[in-house]
N, C-alpha and C positions, 0 to 999 in steps of 0.2 A: 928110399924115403917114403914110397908110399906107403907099402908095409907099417912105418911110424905112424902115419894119418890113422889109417885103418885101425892099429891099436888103441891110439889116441882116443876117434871117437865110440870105443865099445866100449872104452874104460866110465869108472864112474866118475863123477865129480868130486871134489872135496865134501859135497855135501852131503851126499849120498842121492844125489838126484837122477833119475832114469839116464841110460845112454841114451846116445846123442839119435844113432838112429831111430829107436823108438818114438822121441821125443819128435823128428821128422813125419813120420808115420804117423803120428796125432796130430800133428799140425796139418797134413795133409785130408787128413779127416773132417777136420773143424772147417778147414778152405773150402770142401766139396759142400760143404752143409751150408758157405755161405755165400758161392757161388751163383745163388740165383737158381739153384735146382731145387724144384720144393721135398720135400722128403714122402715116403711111404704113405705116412697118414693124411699129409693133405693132399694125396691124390687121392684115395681110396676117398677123403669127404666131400672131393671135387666129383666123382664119377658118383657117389651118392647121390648127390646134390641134381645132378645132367638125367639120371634114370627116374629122380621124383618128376623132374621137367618134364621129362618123356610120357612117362604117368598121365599128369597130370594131362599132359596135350591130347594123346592118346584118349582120355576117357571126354575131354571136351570137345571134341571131334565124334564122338559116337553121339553124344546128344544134340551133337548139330545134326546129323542124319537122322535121328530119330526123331526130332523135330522138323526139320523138313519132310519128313515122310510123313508123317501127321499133317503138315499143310496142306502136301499133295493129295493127301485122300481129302480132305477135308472141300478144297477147289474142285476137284473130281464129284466128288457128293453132291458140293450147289452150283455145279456148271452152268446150269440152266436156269437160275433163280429168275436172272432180269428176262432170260425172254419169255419163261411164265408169268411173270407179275405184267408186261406187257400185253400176252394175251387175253388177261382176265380182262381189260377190257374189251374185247370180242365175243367174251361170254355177256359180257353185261349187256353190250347188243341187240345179242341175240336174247336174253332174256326183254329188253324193252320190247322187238319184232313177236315176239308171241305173245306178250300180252297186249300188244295192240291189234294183233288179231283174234285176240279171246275177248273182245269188248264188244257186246251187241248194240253197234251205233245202226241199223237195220240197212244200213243199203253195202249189199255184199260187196259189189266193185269196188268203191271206194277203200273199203278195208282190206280188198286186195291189191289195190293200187299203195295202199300205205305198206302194207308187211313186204312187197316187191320194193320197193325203195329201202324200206329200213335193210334187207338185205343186200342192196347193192351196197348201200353205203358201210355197212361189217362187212362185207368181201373188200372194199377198197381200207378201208381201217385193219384189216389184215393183212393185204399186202404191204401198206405202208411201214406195220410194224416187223413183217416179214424182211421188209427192206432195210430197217435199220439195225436189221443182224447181218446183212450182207447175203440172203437169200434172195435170188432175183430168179423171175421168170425164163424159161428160154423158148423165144421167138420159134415157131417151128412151120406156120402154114406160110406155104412157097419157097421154102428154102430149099437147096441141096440137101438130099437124105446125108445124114451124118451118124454112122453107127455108133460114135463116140458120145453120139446125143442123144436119139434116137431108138427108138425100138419097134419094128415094124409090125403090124399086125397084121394085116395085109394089102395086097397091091389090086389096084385098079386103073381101069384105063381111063383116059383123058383125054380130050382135047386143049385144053384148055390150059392145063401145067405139065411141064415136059416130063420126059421119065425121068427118075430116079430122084424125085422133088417130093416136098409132102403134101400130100394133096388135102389131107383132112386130120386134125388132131385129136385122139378119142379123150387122152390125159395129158393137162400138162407137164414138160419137167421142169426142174428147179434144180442151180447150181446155190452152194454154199462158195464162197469168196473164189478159190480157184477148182473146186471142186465137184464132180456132180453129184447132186442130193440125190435126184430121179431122173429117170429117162421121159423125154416126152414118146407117147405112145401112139403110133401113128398108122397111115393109112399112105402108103408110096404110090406114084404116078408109075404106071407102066409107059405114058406117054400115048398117043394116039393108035387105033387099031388097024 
């Protein structure tokens, strides 16, 4: 009997319509296409589509770097703007102290007593401004020699500060926030003889 199937469906219709398996075979075709699987071309315009993206990301990611590289030189360049523009006034200071000393008011002391004050007060208007960059001074007469701070220039004896102290500071140092600018330049207690 199956033999009869089998012939049955190879045979043709009355109407001359494809056999049956063929007609199987296309139907199974039409099913896979509508299964939810997209076909050839709409992946090939999906994967088009993900490689422009790509592209696209790719090339807007190089102009982020290249603009940020630009910034960075650019902050690198005016590092120092605000604490030159601070400085200037310490010029201008110092410009008021000498022409207060190039004024012939005739009595010399006086004008030396003026030009010594105009420079105490630019050495404090420099530190202040020195200070509000986070340069600060570093303490160094009487303290423990600190090679870390320090820079000996040489040693003397004392009575007075014990060894290995500083006894005398030729230059001051200066740290930046945790760092150090300069060594204070000093003169170390060998301690009593």
């Amino acid at each position: 009997m199956s033999e009869e199937v089998n012939n049955q469906n190879s045979k043709f219709d009355e109407e001359g319509a494809q056999p049956v398996d063929e007609v199987e075979e296309a139907g199974m075709e039409e099913a896979g296409a509508g299964n939810g699987e997209p076909d050839v071309e709409e992946l090939q315009r999906q994967l088009e589509e993900k490689k422009d993206q790509l592209l696209r990301l790719a090339a807007e990611f190089e102009n982020f770097k290249k603009r940020m590289e630009r910034e960075r030189e650019i902050l690198v360049k005016y590092a120092g703007e605000n604490i030159f523009r601070e400085l200037l006034t310490t010029v201008d200071n110092l410009d008021r102290a000498l022409e207060q000393g190039s004024t012939d008011s005739g009595d010399a002391c006086q004008t030396l007593n003026a030009l010594l004050e105009g420079v105490k007060l630019t050495r404090k208007g420099l530190l202040s401004t020195l200070e509000k960059f986070e340069v600060v001074p570093i303490e160094s007469a009487g303290r423990k020699f600190d090679p870390n701070e320090h820079e000996a220039m040489t040693m003397e004896a004392s009575d007075k500060v014990p060894a290995n102290h500083v006894l005398q500071e030729f230059v001051k140092g200066f740290r930046f926030r945790d760092r150090l600018l300069r060594p204070a330049k000093v003169v170390v207690s060998q301690g009593s003889e």
